[in-house]
C-alpha positions in Angstrom: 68.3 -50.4 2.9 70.9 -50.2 0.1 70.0 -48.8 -3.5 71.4 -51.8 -5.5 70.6 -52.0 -9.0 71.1 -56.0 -9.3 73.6 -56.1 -11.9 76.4 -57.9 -12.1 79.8 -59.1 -13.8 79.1 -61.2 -16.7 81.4 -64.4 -16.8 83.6 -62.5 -19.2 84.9 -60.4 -16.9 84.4 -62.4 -13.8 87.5 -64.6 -15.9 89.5 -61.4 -16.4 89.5 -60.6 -12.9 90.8 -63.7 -11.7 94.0 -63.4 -14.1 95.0 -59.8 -13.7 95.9 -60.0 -10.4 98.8 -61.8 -11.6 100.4 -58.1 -12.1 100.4 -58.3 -15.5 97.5 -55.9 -16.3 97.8 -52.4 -15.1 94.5 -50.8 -16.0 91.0 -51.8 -16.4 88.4 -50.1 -18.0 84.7 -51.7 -16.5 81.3 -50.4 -18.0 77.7 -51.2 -17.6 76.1 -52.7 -20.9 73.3 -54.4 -21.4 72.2 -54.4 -18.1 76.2 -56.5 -17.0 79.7 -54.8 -16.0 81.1 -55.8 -19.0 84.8 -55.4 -19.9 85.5 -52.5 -22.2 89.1 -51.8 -22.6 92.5 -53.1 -20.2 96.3 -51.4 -20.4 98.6 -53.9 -19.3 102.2 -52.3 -17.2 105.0 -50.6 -19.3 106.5 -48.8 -16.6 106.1 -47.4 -13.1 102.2 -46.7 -11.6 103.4 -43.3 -11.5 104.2 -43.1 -15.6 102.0 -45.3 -16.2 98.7 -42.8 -15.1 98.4 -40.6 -17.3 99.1 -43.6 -20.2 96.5 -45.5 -19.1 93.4 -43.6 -17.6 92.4 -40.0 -19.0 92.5 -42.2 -22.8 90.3 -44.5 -21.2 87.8 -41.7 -19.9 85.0 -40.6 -22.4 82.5 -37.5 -22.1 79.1 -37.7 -21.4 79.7 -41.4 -20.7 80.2 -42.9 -16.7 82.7 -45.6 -16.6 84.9 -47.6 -13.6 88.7 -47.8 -13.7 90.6 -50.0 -11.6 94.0 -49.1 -11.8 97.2 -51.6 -10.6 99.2 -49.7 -7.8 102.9 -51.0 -7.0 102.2 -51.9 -3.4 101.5 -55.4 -2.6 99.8 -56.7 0.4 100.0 -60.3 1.8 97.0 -60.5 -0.8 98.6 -59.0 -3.7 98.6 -55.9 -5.6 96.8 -53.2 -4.2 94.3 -51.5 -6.9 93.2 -48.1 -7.2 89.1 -47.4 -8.0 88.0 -45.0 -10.3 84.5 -43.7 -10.9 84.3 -41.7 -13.7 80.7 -39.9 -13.4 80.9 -36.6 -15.9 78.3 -33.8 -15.7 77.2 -34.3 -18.4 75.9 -37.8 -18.2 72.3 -37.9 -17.8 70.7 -38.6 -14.4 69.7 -42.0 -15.0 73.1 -43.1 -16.1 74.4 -41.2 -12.5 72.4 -43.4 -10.5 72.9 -47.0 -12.0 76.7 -46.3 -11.8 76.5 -44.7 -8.3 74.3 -47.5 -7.5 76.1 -50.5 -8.7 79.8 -49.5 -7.2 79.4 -51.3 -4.4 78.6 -54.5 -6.4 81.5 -54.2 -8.7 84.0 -54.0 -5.3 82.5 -57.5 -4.7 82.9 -58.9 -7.8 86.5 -57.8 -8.1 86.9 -58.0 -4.0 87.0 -55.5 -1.8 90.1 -56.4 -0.4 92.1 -55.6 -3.1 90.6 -52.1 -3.4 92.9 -49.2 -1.0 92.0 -46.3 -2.9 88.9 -44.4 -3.9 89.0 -41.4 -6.3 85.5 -40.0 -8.2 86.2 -37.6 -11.5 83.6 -35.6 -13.0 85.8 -33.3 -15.3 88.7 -34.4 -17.5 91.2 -32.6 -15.3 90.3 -34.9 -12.1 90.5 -38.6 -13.8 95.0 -37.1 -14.3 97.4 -38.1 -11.9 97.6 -34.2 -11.2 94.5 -34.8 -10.1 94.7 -37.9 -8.2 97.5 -35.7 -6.3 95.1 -33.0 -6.0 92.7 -35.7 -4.4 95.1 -37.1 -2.1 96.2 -33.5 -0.2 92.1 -32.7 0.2 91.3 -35.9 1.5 94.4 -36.8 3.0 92.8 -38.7 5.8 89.2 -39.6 5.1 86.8 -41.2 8.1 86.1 -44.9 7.5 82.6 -45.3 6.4 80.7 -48.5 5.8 79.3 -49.7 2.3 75.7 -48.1 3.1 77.5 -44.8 3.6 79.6 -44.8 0.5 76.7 -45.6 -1.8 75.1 -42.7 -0.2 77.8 -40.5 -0.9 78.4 -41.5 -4.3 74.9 -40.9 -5.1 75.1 -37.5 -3.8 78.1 -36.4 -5.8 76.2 -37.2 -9.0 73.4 -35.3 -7.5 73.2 -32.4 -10.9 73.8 -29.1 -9.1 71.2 -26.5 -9.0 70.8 -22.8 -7.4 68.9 -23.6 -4.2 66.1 -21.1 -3.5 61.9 -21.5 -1.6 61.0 -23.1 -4.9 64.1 -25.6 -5.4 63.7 -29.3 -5.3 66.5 -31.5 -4.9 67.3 -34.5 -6.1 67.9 -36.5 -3.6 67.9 -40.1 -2.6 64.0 -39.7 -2.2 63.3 -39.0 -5.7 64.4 -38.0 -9.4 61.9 -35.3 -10.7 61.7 -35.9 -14.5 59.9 -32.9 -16.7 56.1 -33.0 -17.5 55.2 -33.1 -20.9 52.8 -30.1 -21.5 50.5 -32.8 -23.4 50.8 -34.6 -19.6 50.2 -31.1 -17.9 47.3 -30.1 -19.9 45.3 -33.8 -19.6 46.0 -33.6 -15.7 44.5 -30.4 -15.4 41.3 -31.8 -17.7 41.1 -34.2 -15.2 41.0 -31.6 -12.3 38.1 -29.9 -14.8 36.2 -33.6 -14.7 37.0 -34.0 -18.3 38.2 -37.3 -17.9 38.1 -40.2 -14.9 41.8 -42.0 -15.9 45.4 -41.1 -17.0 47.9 -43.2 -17.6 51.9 -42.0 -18.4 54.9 -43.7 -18.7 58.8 -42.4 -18.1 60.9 -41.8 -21.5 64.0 -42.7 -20.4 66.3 -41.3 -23.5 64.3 -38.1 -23.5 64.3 -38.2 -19.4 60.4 -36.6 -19.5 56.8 -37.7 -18.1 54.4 -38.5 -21.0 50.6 -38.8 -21.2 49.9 -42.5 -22.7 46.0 -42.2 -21.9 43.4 -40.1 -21.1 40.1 -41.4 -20.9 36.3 -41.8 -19.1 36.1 -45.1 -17.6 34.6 -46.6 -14.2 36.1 -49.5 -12.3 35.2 -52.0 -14.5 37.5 -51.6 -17.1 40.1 -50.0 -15.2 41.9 -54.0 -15.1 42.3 -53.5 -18.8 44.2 -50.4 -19.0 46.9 -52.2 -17.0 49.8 -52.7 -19.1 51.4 -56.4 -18.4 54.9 -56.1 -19.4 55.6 -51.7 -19.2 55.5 -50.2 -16.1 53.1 -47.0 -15.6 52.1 -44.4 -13.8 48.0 -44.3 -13.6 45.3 -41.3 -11.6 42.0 -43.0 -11.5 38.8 -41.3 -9.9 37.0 -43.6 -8.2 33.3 -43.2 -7.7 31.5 -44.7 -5.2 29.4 -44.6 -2.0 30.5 -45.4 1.2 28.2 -45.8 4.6 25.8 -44.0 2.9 27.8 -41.5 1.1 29.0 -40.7 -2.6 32.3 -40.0 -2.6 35.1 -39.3 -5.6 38.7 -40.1 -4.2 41.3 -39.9 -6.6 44.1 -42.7 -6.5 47.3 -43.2 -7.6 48.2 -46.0 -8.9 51.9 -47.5 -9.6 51.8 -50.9 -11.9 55.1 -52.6 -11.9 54.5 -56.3 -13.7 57.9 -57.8 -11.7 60.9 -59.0 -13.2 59.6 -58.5 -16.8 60.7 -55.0 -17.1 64.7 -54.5 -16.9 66.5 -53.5 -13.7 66.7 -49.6 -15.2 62.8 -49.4 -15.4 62.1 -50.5 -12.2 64.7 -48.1 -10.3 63.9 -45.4 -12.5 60.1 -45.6 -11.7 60.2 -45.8 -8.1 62.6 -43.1 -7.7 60.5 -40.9 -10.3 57.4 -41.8 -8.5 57.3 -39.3 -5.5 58.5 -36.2 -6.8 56.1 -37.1 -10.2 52.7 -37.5 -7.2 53.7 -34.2 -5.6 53.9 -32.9 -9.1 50.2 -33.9 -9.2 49.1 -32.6 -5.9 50.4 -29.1 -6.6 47.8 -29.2 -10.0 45.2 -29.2 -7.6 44.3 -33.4 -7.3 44.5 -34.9 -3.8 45.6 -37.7 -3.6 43.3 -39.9 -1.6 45.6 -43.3 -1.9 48.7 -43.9 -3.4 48.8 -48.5 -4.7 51.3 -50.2 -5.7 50.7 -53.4 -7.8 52.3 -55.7 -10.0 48.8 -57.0 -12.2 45.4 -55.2 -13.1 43.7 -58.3 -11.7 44.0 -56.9 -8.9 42.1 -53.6 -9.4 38.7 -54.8 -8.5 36.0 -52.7 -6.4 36.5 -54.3 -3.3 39.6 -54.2 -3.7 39.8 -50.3 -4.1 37.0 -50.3 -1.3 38.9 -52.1 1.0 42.2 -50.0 0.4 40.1 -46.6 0.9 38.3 -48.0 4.0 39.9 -50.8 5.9 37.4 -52.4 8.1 37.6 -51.2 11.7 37.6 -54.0 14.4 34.8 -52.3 16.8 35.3 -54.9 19.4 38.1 -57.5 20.4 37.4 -61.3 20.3 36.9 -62.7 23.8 38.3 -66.3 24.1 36.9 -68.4 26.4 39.4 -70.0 28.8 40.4 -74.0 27.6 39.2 -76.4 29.6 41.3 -78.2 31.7 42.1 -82.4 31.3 39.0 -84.5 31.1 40.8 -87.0 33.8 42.9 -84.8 36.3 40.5 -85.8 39.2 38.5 -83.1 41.8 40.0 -80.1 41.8 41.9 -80.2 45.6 41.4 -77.3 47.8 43.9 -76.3 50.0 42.6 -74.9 53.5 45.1 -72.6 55.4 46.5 -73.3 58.8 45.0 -71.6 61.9 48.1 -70.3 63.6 47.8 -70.3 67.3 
């Protein structure tokens, strides 16, 4: 499955595209605003690709801010001009700006057309975005293997991976997961919950900040756990569950994940789904098991047979028989065929 953000070229620069492959443009700087790859600057040719380089792109690179760069080489193909990708990713950037750039490459080579596109290069420090540096690029990778789109994304996303010592009690940041910092405040109320202090959390991701934060902390049963839904912010939510089943009381602790759809933006929805594992083992390691992880997009549906039936799934005990369909009503007697004595 590919991580793709959903966002797109707005019609601005879906226009640009189509004219600067008439050669006149040499440099193109591509940026994701407001949710679109929106056109933020564009160097047209003075001189050679060569002279041009160091004109055109490191000016065009800012820090602490990801941007693409398509760059105009000299060669031509029966297609036209062949074009040089940038992606500028700096170290600085925050993680969330990493993956929605890392993530959306592979849309913007469509958009502009992947055809077009012979070169690759990804900068994360000033010095790597010159043509010292593109030269320095070329003699390490002087003959890469092909790889195919799903492979690319992958390694893209692992170059803006932030690098961290790896020892026992490391976890990376990988494709499965971002781990954002708890909040103490978030810390403290899951461990009150541990202590039966309260029956529901609820947090919520600041994205700016890149932390976990306690929304809620309250004593409610199942009843009014519908209400504490939000219906147009995503949440993270641990409810305790009381009940009895086959006899039994039992208190299972569930997690619950509320997305409400396509009301929150593309960036909420990737960023709480990759937050969401690393944020439950987080929870696990306070001392709450987890009985049953949900994911749902309304609190309508968090009734008690509906958390009863997610808990314990009703066993089939024993298969259906079906009874054999009769035949035609007016086929006749059924003919009997005798065999043959054989002499």
């Amino acid at each position: 499955m590919s991580h793709q953000t959903g966002i797109k070229a707005n019609e601005k620069l879906l226009k640009f595209f189509g004219k600067c492959k008439d050669g006149k443009a040499r440099a193109i700087k591509i940026i994701i605003d407001n949710e679109e790859l929106t056109l933020s600057d564009h160097k047209e040719v003075k001189k050679d690709w060569v002279k041009d380089y160091d004109r055109c792109i490191p000016p065009m690179v800012e820090a602490d801010t990801p941007c693409y760069v398509l760059y105009r080489l000299d060669t031509k193909s029966s297609l036209g001009y062949d074009w040089l990708l940038l992606s500028w990713t700096p170290d600085t950037a925050s993680i969330r700006h990493k993956m929605v750039y890392a993530s959306t490459k592979a849309t913007l080579k469509n958009e502009f057309g992947s055809s077009y596109i012979k070169e690759e290069l990804h900068a994360t420090i000033p010095e790597e975005a010159t043509y010292e540096g593109y030269l320095r690029h070329k003699r390490d990778f002087s003959a890469p293997a092909p790889l195919t789109t799903r492979e690319e994304e992958i390694q893209e996303l692992r170059k803006s991976e932030v690098k961290t010592e790896v020892s026992t009690e490391t976890r990376h940041k990988t494709l499965n997961g971002i781990s954002f910092p708890i909040t103490q405040a978030a810390i403290d109320a899951i461990r009150d919950a541990k202590r039966g202090s309260y029956t529901y959390l609820q947090f919520k991701l600041d994205l700016a900040q890149e932390e976990i934060h306690l929304v809620k902390a309250a004593n409610i049963d199942v009843t009014a756990l519908a209400q504490m839904i939000p219906k147009d912010q995503a949440r993270y939510h641990i409810f305790l569950y009381k009940h009895t089943h086959e006899g039994d009381y039992l208190e299972s602790y569930v997690f619950i994940y509320s997305m409400p759809g396509y009301s929150c933006s593309v960036k909420d929805r990737m960023m709480y789904s990759s937050c969401k594992a690393p944020f439950v083992t987080a929870i696990t390691d306070e001392g709450i098991e987890i009985t049953k992880k949900l994911e749902i997009d309304s609190g309508d549906e968090l009734t008690d047979e509906f958390l009863r039936d997610e808990l314990h799934p009703k066993k089939i005990l024993h298969r259906p028989i079906f009874d054999k369909p009769p035949g035609p009503k007016n086929r006749g007697a059924k003919r009997v065929t005798r065999p043959q004595a054989t002499e």
